[in-house]
VMD Tcl script that draws the C-alpha trace (Angstrom):
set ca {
  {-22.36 -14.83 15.62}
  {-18.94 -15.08 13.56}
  {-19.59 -14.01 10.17}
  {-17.02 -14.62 7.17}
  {-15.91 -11.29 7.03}
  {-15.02 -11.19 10.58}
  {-12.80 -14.19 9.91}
  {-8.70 -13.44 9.15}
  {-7.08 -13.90 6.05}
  {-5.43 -16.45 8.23}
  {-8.69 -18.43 9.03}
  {-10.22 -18.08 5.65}
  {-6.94 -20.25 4.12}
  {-7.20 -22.60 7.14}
  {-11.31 -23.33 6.98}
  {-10.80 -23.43 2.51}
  {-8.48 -26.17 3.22}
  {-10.53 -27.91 5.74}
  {-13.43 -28.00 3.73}
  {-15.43 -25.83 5.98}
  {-15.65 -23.22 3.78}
  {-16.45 -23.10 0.36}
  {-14.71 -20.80 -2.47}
  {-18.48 -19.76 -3.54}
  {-19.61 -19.10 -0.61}
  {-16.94 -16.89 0.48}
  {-17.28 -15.00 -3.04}
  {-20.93 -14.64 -2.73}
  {-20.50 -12.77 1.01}
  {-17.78 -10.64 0.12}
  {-19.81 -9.30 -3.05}
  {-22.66 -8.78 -1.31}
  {-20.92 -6.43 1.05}
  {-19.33 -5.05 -2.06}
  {-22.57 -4.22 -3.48}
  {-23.81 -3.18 -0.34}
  {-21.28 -0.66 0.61}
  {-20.26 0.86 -3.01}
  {-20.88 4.26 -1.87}
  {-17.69 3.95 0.07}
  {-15.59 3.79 -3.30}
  {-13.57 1.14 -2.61}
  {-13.86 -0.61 -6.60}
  {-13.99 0.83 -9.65}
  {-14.96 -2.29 -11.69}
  {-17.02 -5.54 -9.97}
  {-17.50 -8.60 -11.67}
  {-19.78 -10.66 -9.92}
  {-20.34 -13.28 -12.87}
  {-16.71 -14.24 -13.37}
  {-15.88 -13.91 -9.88}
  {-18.86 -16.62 -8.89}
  {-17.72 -18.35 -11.69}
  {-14.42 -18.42 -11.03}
  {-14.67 -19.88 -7.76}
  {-16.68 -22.69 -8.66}
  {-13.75 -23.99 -11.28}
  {-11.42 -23.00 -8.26}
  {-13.57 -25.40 -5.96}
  {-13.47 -27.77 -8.70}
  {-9.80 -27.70 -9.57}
  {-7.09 -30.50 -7.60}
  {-4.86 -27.82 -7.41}
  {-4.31 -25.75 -4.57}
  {-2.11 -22.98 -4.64}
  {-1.21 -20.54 -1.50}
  {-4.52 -18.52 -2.26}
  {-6.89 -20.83 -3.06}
  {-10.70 -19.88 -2.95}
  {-9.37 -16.09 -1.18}
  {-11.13 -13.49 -2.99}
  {-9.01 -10.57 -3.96}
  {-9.29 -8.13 -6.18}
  {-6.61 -6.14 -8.68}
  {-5.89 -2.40 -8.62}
  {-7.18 -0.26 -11.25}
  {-3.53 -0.31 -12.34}
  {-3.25 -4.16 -13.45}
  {-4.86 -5.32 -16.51}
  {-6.93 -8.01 -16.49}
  {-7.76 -9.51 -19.92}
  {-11.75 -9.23 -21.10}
  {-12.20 -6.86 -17.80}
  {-12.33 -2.60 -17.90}
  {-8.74 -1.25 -16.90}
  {-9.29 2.29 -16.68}
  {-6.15 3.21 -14.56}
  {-8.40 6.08 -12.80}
  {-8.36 7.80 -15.59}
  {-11.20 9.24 -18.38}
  {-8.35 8.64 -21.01}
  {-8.69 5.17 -20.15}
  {-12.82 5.08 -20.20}
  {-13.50 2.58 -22.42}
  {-10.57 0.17 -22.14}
  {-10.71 -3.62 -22.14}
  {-7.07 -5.30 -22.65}
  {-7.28 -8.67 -24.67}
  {-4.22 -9.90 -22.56}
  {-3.36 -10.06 -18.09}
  {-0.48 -8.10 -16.97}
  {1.51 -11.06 -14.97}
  {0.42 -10.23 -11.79}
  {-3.26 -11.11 -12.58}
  {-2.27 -14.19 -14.09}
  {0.47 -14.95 -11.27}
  {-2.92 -14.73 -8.73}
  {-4.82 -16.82 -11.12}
  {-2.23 -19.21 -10.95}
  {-2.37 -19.03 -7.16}
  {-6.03 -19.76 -6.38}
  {-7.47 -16.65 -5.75}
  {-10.83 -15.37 -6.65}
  {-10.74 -12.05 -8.71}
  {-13.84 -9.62 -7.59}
  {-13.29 -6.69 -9.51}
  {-11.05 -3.86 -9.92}
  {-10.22 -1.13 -6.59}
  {-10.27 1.82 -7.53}
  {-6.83 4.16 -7.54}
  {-6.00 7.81 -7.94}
  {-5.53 8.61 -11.86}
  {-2.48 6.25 -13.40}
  {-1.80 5.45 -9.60}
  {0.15 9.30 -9.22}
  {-1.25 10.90 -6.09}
  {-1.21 9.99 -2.77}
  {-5.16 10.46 -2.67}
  {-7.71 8.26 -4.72}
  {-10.58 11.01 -5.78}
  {-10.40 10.42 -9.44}
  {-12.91 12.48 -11.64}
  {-13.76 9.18 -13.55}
  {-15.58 7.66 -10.65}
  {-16.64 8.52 -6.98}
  {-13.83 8.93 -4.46}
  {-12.86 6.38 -2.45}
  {-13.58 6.98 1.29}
  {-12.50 6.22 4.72}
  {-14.76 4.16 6.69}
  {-14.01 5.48 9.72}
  {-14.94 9.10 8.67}
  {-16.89 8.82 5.40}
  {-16.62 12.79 4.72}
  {-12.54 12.38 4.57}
  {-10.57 10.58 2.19}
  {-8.66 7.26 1.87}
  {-5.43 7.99 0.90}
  {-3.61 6.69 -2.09}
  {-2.67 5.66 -4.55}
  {-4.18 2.45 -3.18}
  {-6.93 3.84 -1.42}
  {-9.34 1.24 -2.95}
  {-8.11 -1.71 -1.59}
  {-7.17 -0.15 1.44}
  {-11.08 0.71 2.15}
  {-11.63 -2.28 0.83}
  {-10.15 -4.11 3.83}
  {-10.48 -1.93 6.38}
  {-14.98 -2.11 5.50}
  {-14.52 -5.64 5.04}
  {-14.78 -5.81 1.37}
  {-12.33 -7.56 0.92}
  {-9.87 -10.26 3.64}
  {-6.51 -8.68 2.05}
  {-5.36 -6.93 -1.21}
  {-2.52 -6.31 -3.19}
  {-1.80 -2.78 -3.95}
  {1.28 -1.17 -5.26}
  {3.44 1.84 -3.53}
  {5.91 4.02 -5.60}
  {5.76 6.70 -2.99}
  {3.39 5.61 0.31}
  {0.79 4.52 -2.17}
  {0.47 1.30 -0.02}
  {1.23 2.68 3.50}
  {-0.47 6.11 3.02}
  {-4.25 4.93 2.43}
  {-3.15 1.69 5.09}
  {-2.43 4.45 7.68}
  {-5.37 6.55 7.13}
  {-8.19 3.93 7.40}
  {-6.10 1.56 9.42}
  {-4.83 -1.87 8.39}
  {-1.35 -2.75 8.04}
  {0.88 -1.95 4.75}
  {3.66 -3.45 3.61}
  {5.99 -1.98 1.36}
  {8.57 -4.72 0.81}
  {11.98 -4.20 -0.23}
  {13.33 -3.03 -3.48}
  {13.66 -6.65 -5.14}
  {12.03 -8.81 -2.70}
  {8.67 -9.86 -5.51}
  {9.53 -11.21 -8.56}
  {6.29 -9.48 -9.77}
  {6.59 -5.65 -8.78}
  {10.01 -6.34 -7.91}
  {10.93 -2.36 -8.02}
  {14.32 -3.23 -10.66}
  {11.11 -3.19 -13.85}
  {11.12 0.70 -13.90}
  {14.09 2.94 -14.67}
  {13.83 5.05 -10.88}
  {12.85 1.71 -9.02}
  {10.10 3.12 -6.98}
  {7.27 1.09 -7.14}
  {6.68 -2.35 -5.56}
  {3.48 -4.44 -5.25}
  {2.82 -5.62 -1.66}
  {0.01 -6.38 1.04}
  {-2.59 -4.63 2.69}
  {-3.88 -6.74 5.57}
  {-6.34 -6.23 8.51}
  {-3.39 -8.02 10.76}
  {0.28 -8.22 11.05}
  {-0.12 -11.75 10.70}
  {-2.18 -11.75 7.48}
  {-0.15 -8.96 5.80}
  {3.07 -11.43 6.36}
  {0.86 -14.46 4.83}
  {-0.17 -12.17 2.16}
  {3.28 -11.84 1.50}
  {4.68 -15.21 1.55}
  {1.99 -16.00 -1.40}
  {3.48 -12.69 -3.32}
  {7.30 -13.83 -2.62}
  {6.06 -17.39 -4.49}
  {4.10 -16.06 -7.38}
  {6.82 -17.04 -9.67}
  {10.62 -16.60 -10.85}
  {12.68 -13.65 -10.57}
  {12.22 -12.55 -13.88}
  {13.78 -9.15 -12.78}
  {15.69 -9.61 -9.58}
  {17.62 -11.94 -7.19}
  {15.13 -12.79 -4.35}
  {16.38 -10.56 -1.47}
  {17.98 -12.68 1.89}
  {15.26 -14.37 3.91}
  {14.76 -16.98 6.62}
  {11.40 -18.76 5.85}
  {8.12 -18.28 5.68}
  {6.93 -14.51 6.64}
  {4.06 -15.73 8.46}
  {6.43 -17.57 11.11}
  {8.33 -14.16 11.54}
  {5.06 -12.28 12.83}
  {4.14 -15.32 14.98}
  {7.54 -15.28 17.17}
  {9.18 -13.05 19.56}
  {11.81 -10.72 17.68}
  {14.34 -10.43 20.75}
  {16.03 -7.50 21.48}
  {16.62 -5.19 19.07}
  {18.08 -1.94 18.50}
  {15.37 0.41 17.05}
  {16.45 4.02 15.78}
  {13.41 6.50 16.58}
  {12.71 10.26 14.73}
  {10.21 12.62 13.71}
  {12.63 13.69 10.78}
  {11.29 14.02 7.57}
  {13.50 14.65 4.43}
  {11.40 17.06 3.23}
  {11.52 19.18 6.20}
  {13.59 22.12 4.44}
  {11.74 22.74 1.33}
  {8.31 22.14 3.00}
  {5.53 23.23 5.88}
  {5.87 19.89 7.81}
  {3.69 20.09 11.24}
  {3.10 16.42 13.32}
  {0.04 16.28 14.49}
  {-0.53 16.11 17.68}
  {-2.13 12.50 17.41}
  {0.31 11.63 15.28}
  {3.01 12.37 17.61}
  {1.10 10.51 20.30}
  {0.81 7.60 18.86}
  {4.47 7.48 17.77}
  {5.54 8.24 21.38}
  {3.40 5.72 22.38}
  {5.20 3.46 20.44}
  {8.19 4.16 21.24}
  {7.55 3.59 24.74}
  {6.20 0.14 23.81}
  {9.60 -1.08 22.18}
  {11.51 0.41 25.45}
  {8.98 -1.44 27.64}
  {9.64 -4.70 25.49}
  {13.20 -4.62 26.19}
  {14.44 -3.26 22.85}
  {17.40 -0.32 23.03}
  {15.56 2.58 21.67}
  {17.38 5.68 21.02}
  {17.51 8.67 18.50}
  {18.61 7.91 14.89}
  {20.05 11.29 14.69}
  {19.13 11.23 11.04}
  {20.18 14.62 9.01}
  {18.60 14.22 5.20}
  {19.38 16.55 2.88}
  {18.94 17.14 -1.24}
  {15.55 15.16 -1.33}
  {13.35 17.54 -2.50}
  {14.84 18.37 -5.57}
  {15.50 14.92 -6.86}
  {12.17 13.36 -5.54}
  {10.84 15.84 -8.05}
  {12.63 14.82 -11.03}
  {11.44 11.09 -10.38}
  {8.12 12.27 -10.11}
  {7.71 14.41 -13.43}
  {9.90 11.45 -14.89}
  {7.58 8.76 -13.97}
  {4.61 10.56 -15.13}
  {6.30 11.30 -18.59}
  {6.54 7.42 -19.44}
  {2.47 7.44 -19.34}
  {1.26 6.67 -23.11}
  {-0.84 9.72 -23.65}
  {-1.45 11.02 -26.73}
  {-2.60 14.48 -27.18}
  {-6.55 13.77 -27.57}
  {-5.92 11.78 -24.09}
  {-3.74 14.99 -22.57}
  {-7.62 16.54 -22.79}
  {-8.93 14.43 -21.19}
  {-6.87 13.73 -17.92}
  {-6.85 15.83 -14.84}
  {-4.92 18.94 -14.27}
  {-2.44 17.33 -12.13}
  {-1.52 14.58 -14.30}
  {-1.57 16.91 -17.59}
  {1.05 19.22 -15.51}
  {3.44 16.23 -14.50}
  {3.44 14.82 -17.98}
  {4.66 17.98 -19.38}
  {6.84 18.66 -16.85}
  {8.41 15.16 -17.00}
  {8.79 15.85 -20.84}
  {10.68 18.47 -20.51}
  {13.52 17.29 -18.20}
  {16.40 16.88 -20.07}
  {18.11 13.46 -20.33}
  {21.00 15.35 -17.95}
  {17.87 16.33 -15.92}
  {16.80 12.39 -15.48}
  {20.81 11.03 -15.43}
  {21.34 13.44 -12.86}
  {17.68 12.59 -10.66}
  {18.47 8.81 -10.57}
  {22.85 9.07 -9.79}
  {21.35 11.56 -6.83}
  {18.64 8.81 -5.99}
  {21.17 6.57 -5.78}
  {23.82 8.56 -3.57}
  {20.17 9.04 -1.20}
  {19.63 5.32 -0.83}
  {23.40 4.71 -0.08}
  {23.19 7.73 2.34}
  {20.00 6.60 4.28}
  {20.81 2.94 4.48}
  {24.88 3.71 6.17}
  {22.75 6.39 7.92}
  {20.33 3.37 9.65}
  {22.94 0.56 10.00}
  {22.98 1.38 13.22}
  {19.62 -0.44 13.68}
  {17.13 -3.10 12.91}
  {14.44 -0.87 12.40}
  {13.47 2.82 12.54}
  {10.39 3.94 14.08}
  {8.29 7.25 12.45}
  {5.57 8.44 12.16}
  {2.98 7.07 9.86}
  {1.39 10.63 8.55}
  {2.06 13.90 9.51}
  {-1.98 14.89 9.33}
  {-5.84 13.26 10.21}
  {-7.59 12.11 7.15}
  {-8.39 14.82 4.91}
  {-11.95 15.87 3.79}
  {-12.94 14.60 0.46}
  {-11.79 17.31 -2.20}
  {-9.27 18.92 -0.45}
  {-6.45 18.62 -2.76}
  {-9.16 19.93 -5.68}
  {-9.01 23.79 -6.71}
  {-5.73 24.16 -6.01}
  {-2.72 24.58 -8.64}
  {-0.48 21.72 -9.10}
  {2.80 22.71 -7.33}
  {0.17 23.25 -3.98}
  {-1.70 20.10 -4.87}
  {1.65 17.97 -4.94}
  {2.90 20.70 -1.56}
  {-0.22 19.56 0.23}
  {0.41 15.37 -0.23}
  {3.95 16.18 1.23}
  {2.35 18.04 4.14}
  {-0.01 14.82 4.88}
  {2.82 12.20 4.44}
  {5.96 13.31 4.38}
  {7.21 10.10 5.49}
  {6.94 7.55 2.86}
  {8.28 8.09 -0.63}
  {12.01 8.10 0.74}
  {11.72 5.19 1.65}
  {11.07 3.88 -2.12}
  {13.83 5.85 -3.01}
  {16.12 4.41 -0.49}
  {14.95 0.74 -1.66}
  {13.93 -0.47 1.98}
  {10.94 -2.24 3.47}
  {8.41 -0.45 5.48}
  {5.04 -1.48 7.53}
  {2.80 0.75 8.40}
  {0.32 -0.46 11.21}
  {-2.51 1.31 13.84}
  {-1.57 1.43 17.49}
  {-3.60 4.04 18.92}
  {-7.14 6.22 18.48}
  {-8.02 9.76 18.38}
  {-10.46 11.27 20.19}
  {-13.35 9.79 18.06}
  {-11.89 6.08 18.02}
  {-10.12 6.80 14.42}
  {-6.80 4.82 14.40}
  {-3.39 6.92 13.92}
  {-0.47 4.73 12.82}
  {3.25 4.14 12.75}
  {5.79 3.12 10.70}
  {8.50 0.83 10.96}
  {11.53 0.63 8.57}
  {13.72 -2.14 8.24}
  {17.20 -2.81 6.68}
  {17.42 -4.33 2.97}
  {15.85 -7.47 2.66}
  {14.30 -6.97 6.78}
  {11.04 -8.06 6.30}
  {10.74 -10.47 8.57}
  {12.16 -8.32 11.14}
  {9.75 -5.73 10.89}
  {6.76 -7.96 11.26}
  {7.91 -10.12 14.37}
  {8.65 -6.45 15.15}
  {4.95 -5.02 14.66}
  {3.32 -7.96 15.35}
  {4.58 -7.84 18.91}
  {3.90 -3.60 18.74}
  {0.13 -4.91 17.78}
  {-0.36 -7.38 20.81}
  {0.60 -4.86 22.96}
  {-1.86 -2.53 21.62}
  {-4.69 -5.16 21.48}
  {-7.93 -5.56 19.47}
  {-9.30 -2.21 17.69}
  {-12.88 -1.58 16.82}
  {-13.75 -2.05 13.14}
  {-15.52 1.34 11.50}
  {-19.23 1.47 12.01}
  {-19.88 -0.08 8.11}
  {-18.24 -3.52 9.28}
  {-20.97 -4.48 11.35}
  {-23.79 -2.34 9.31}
}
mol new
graphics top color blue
foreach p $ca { graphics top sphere $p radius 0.5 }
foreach p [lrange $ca 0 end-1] q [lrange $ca 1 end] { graphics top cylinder $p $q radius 0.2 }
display resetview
């Protein structure tokens, strides 16, 4: 028997707009499994009343916007007036805004169904989502190892079947990183595709909102809905040809795909594929060659990451509003990259942002070449729950490299990126890719993984989906 949660992001829109489905019924299921499955971490904050409440004045209401009746959920990063916003952090405990950041109100405005709040690593900083204000989230596959971050929430979320998509945000792999290890697809769209999340509202550019998805297909619906929430109050919408959902539904052609196992932090840190890792991205590889694409070597040589990758770290951390009664109160690694960010000098940040910039010009002459690059997704399995505790903050932040060593340059360097599973380990956990696409290549890369995905075929869902 088909239950609602089995049903695609896809199929939910289509069966809302037939009439088949209601927007309170689909609330009520996906809270119950919420409530069901909290040990797994995946929220920080539910709201059942307003949520069930919500969708009856959606069901009510004439309009209907690209997400009507889907229930979603925002990241413990995005305020949400008259609801707790703790940011992950114990600084934050008892915080209710009066007033939405626009990206709540832009998914008002769209239809959806707010559930709650998923949960995030502290002020959305680590690429892991154990915060000491809550319980960690986990990864359904393998509930003793972690998620991944910084949106490890919603990742779990979707990949338990908490949730039929979410919107996260990535500054550094914190959409691709937790979509990799419990694996769904993640989207990290290019620098100034959103006009909410856009990447140009933050001096360094880093962070973008975009889709987690359980399919190629959804993830690229996802993000048509995101691309419409509103003007560009902060950039020029990047080049596009239509709808993203029509881009993952037809053939790509042939194209000319650049392959490597570099990393750009592979001088100033212990970077070792593992070997699943490296299977899987062989095995992709050899899907793309099969399909007819040319598939050769990028032959890509970073250099001078580390050091500036570093700067927009500790700078990023420094623009966090704590006070010193809060500075007691957060954890170790975010107390360290506050100070540190403090300290840097203004010729310190000038001179991390003009190298940023030389980085992005360097990587994006250094893929013309092709119309996407194929790595891998991590460099590591999932990692036990509390690894990255005990350790001092310089081995903490080491250790996150180690795992994924392949996503933050690609913030720096502005370009879109989609993470997606295409084979199993041993014990049936999926081990992803990742595809990176010119400026503005979105819809490239999902034609591109959307034809990578029917060639790998149906996955199982972790053990809690059917529980």
């Amino acid at each position: 028997m088909t239950r609602l949660h089995d049903l695609s992001l896809a199929a939910q829109v289509a069966a809302l707009r037939a009439g088949d489905l209601s927007p309170t019924d689909l609330a009520a299921h996906y809270l119950a499994r919420i409530r069901r499955f909290a040990d797994l971490g995946a929220f920080a904050e539910v709201t059942p009343d307003a949520a069930i409440r919500r969708a009856g004045e959606v069901a009510a209401s004439p309009a209907r916007g690209p997400l009507w009746g889907i229930p979603l959920a925002d990241k413990d990063l995005v305020a949400r007036a008259g609801v707790p916003t703790r940011y992950g952090s114990r600084s934050r405990t008892h915080l209710v805004p009066s007033t939405s950041d626009p990206l709540a109100e832009a998914l008002d405005a769209a239809g959806a169904v707010n559930l709650g709040k998923t949960s995030t690593s502290e002020f959305g900083l680590t690429g892991f989502t154990e915060p000491l204000i809550h319980a960690p989230a986990r990864d359904p596959w393998r509930l003793s190892a972690g998620a991944g971050g910084s949106s490890g929430g919603a990742a779990v979320a979707v990949a338990a079947g908490l949730l039929p998509a979410a919107v996260g945000s990535d500054g550094g792999g914190s959409i691709r990183i937790p979509s990799a290890t419990t694996g769904v697809v993640g989207l990290k769209p290019s620098r100034g595709r959103l006009p909410i999340g856009s990447g140009f509202d933050s001096p360094d550019g880093l962070s973008v909102t975009g889709p987690i998805a359980r399919s190629v297909e959804d993830a690229a619906l996802l993000l048509d809905a995101l691309v419409g929430l509103g003007p560009f109050t902060y950039a020029t919408a990047a080049p596009g040809t239509g709808p993203f959902v029509d881009a993952a539904r037809r053939d790509p052609g042939p194209l000319r795909i650049g392959v490597t196992t570099v990393s750009p932090w592979d001088d100033d840190e212990n970077i070792t594929l593992d070997p699943d890792a490296r299977s899987a991205y062989d095995t992709a590889a050899a899907w793309l060659a099969d399909a007819g694409h040319d598939v050769e070597d990028a032959d890509w040589h970073p250099f001078g990451y580390a050091s500036l990758f570093h700067v927009l770290w500790r700078a990023s951390a420094a623009r966090i509003p704590l006070s010193d009664d809060d500075m007691t109160l957060v954890e170790p690694l975010t107390a360290w990259l506050v100070r540190e960010g403090r300290r840097l000098s203004s010729l310190d940040l000038l001179g991390g942002l003009a190298s940023a910039r030389a980085f992005e010009r360097r990587t994006i002459a250094d893929f013309a070449a092709f119309d996407a690059v194929l790595t891998p997704a991590l460099a590591q399995a999932p990692q036990p729950v509390g690894s990255y505790a005990g350790h001092d903050p310089e081995r903490t932040f080491a250790m996150q490299v180690e795992y994924a060593p392949y996503s933050s340059f690609v913030n720096v360097a502005g370009l879109p990126a989609l993470t997606l599973p295409v084979t199993t380990d041993a014990a049936g956990h999926p081990v992803s890719v990742q595809l990176v696409g010119r400026p503005g290549g979105e819809a490239e890369l999902l034609s591109l993984a959307a034809q990578l995905e029917g060639r790998r075929g149906a996955l199982p869902h972790p053990p809690v989906w059917d529980a």
